[in-house]
N, C-alpha and C positions, 0 to 999 in steps of 0.2 A: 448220125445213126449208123452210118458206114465205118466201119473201121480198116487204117489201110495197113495193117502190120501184118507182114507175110511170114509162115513161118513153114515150116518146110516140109512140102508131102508128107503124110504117112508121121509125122513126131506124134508120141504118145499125150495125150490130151492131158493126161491128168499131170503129167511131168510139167507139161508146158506151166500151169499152175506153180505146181511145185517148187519148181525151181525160180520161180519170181519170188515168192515169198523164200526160199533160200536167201537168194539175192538179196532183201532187202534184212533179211535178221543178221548176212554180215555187211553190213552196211551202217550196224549200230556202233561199231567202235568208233569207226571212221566220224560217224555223227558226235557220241560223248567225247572223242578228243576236240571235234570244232564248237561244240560247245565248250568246254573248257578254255582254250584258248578266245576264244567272243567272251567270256567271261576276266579272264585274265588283261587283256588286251585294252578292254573295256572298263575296266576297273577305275574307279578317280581316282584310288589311292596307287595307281600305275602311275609311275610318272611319263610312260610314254604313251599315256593313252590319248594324250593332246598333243601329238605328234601323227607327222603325216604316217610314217611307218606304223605306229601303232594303231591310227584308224584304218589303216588299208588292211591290214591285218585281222582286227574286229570286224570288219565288211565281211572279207572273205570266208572269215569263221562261218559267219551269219548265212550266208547265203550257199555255203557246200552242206552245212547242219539242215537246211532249209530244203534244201534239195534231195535228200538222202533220208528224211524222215516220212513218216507215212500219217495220213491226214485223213482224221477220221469224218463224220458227216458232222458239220459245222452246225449253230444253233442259229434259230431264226432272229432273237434278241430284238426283236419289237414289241416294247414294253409301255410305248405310249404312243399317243398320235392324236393330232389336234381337230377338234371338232367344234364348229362354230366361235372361233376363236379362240376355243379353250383346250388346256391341254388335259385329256383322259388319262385312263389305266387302259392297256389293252393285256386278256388274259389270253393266254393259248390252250386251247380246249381240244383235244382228242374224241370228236365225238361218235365215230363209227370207227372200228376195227374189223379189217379184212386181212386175211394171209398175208398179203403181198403189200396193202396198203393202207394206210390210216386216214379218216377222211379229220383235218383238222381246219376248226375253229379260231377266227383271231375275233373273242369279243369283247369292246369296246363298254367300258363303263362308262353309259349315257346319264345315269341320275344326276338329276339337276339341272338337267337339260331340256328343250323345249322339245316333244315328241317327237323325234325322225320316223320316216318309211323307205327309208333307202335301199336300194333297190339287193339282192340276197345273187352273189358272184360263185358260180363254183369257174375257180384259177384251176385248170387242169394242166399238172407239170407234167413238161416232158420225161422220159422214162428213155434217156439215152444217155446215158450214163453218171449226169453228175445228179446231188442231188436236189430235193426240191425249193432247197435253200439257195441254189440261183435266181430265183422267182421272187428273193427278198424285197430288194428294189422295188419289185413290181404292186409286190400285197403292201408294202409301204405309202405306196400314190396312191391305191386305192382306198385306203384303211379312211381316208376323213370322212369320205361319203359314197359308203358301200358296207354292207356287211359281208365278209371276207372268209371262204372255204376254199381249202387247197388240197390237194389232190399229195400226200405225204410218201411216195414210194421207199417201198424198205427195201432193202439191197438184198437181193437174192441170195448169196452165201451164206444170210442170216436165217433162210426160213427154211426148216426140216424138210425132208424131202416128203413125210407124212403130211402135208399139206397139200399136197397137189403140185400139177404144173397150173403152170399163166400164161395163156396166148393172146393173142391180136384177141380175139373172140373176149377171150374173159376182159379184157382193158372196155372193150364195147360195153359188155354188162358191168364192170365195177361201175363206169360213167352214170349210165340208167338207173344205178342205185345207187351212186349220191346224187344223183337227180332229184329221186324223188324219196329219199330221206330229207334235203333241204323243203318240200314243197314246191308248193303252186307258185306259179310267179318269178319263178329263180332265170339265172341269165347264165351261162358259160362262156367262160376265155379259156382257148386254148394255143401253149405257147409252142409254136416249133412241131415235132414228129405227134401231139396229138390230134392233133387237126383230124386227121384221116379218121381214127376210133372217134372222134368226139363227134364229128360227120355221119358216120355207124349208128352212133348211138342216139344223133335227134334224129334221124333217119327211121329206122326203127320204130321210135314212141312215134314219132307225127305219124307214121303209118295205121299205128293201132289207135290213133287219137288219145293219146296216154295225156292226162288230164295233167302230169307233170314234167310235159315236154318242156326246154328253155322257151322265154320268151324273148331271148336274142342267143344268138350266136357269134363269138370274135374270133377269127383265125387269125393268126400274126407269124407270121415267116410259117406260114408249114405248109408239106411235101401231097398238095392235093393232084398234082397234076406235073411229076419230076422230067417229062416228054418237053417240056418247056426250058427252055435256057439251061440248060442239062447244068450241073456246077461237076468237081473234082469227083465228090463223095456217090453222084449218082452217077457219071460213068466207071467207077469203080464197082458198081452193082451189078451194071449191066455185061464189063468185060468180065467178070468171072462167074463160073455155074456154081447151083446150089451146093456141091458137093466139095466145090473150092471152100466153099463158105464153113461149110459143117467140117470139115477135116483140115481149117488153118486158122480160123477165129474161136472156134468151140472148146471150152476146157472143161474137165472137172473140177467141183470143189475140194481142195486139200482137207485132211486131217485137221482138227483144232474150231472148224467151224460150224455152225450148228448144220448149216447147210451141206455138208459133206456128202461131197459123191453125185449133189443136185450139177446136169448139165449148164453152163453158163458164155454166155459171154463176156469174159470179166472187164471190168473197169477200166485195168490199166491199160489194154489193148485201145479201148475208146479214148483214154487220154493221151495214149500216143498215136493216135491220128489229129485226135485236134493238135497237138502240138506241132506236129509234119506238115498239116495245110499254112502253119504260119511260124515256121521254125525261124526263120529272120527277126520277126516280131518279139518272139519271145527270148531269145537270147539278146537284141536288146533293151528290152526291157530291164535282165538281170545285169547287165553291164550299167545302163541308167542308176540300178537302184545300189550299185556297187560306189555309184560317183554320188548320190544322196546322204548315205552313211558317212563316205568321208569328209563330206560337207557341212555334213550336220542339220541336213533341211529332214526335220523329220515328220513335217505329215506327208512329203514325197513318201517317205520311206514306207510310213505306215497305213498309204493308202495302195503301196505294192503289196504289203505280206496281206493288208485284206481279201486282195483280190487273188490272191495265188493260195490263200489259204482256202477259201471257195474253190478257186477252179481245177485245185490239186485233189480235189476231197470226190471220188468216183468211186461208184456202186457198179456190181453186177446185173447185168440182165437173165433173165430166164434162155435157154437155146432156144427154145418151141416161138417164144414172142419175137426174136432176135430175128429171127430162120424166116418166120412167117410173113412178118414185119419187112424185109429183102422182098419174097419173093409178091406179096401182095401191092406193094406198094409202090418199089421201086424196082423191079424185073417186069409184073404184068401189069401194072397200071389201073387192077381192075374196079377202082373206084371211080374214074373219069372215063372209063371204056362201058360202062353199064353194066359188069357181070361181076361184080363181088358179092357172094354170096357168106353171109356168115351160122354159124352152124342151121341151117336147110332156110335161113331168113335173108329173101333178097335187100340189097343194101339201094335203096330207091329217093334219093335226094331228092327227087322230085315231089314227093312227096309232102315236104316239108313248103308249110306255106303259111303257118301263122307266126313265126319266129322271123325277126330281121336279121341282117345276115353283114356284117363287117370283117371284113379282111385288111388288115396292114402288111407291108411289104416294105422291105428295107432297099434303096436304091443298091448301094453296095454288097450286097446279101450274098457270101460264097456259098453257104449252104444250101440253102433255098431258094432260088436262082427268080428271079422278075418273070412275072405270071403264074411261077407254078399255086401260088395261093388265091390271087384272082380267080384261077380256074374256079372257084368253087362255086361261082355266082353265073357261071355256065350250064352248074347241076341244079339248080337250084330256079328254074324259072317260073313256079309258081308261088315264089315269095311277090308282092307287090313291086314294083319298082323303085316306089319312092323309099320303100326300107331293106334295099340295096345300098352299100357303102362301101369303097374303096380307099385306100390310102396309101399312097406311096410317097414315103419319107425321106427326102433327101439326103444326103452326107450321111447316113447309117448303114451301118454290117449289120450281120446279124444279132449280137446280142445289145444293140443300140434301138431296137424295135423294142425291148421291154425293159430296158437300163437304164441307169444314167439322166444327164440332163434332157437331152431329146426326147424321152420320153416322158420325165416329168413334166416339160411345160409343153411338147407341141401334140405329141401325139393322147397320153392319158386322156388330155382335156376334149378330144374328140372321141375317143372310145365312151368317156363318163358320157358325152351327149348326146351317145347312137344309146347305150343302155336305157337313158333316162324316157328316152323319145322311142320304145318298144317295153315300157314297163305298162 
């Protein structure tokens, strides 16, 4: 949620912008010659293309062309999934439209099938920079036995500034309302920085008795309580003031966008923090996949460009959610401290006591450091005991809490049986 790219007192915001997208429109030649030559190089009717020289050559194309292109929001392409041993259609349905976010449907064509009541999941994505097609994986485990709504953030550069702004506050209320657009009886997961909003917002309904409060709650690596096992991202919150933040992270949106002139925290800036917490990691990665190409092992290869094609692919934030988002959650704490108030509505976790309450934790977790998500079962002591759940996952970072093998077999299958056991 932190981003660590420092840029220099006093530089003009809307430049800083500007000049990225400068940067990357000359950046297209350089891209069309390394495509051409990965095309050339790579050719069968090359005859040096089965030569070490000419595959080290088609690698390199591949992967400078790869580097210097710009990656739009990738598709979720979950077009079936298996239910009672059989394999369905699953359609993607758009079914509430908000400014900022789409509240989307993955439904499963059951006909012919013996009558499901599976339990009705709003998957609340994080809104910290990439988009909510990291959460593939995740609506993928869930899809055989759950009905499936995700939280679809639209990249801020794309919405007119005649929309409004988005704060901490409105992420509360969009939650409350696909709450209770899904109905009665629905459960919420939330992955990473919504934890806190999503906390807000059963907060909130169980206060009022809102008849469509969850009847579970899953928080999984998020930032309830960042005073706990601090990581990089949250003493970087705390050494700099608000005013660092608003005049070296804040840009405006360039010319060409719908969003023009809307304040932002752009994308790239968050993907060049994730890349800086693990700059080791990822340049070997790309040396790996430089020695896959030449090898010719290519679902290595082709399970890199998937992944890099995801985690290249970053959206805008709103400044106001960005700013807020710092100073509420990660400078005053005041969701674990008892004084987060959001617009004149106290934020009273305590409150909440008919909803089970599940938190997962990744042993490894640089983002979200061991306990800070625990905390939330600290706020929370009028839920019953026994539908209290914790879980901390061995040999996982953070996105191995909703990725991947790990959480296909170990963790999913306790999440589906804290849902099932508070339905």
């Amino acid at each position: 949620m932190v981003g660590f790219l420092r840029v220099r007192r006093g530089t003009r915001t809307l430049m800083l912008y500007s000049l990225y997208v400068a940067n990357r429109q000359l950046a297209q030649p350089v891209r069309w010659a390394a495509d051409m030559l990965e095309e050339f190089y790579g050719s069968p009717t090359n005859p040096l293309s089965e030569t070490w020289f000419g595959k080290s050559m088609a690698a390199s194309a591949e992967i400078v062309s790869r580097l210097t292109r710009d990656y739009s929001k990738p598709a979720f392409g979950l077009t079936t999934t298996v239910v009672d041993g059989r394999e369905v259609a699953v359609n993607e349905e758009i079914v509430l439209r908000q400014p900022f976010c789409q509240l989307t449907r993955f439904a499963r064509d059951l006909r012919g099938l013996v009558p499901r009541n599976d339990p009705k999941v709003l998957l609340v994505a994080p809104m910290s920079g990439h988009f909510a097609t990291l959460l593939r994986g995740t609506v993928e485990a869930l899809l055989p036995e759950h009905e499936v709504y995700i939280t679809d953030w639209i990249d801020a550069r794309d919405v007119p500034l005649s929309a409004g702004n988005f704060d901490l506050d409105d992420y509360i209320d969009y939650v409350a309302t696909f709450l209770r657009y899904i109905g009665p009886g629905a459960h919420v997961m939330a992955v990473c920085q919504p934890s806190v909003p999503v906390m807000g917002a059963a907060s909130l309904m169980a206060a009022a008795d809102d008849p469509m409060q969850p009847r579970s709650i899953t928080l999984m690596g998020g930032p309830i309580d960042t005073r706990i096992s601090p990581t990089v991202p949250n003493d970087l919150a705390m050494r700099n003031s608000m005013m660092w933040f608003r005049q070296s992270v804040i840009a405006s949106v360039p010319w060409g966008y719908s969003g023009f002139m809307r304040r932002v925290y752009p994308g790239f800036l968050q993907l060049t923090s994730f890349i800086t917490m693990n700059l080791d990691r990822h340049i070997n990665a790309h040396m790996r996949q430089f020695e896959h190409l030449v090898k010719g092992d290519g679902d290595s290869a082709e399970s890199h460009r998937r992944f890099y094609d995801e985690y290249l692919a970053v959206m805008d934030l709103t400044a106001e959610f960005y700013l807020q988002t710092i100073q509420v959650v990660f400078k005053e704490h005041q969701l674990p401290r008892g004084v987060w108030v959001s617009r004149d509505r106290k934020i009273e976790p305590s409150a909440i006591s008919k909803a089970g309450l599940m938190t997962v934790e990744g042993e490894l977790d640089d983002i979200s450091g061991l306990g800070q998500t625990k905390a939330a079962h600290r706020l929370t002591p009028n839920i019953p005991t026994d539908r209290h759940v914790h879980l901390e996952q061995k040999g996982v970072g953070h996105y191995g809490i909703f990725n991947g093998r790990r959480w296909r077999e170990q963790i999913m299958p306790q999440v589906r049986d804290f849902i099932r056991a508070n339905a």
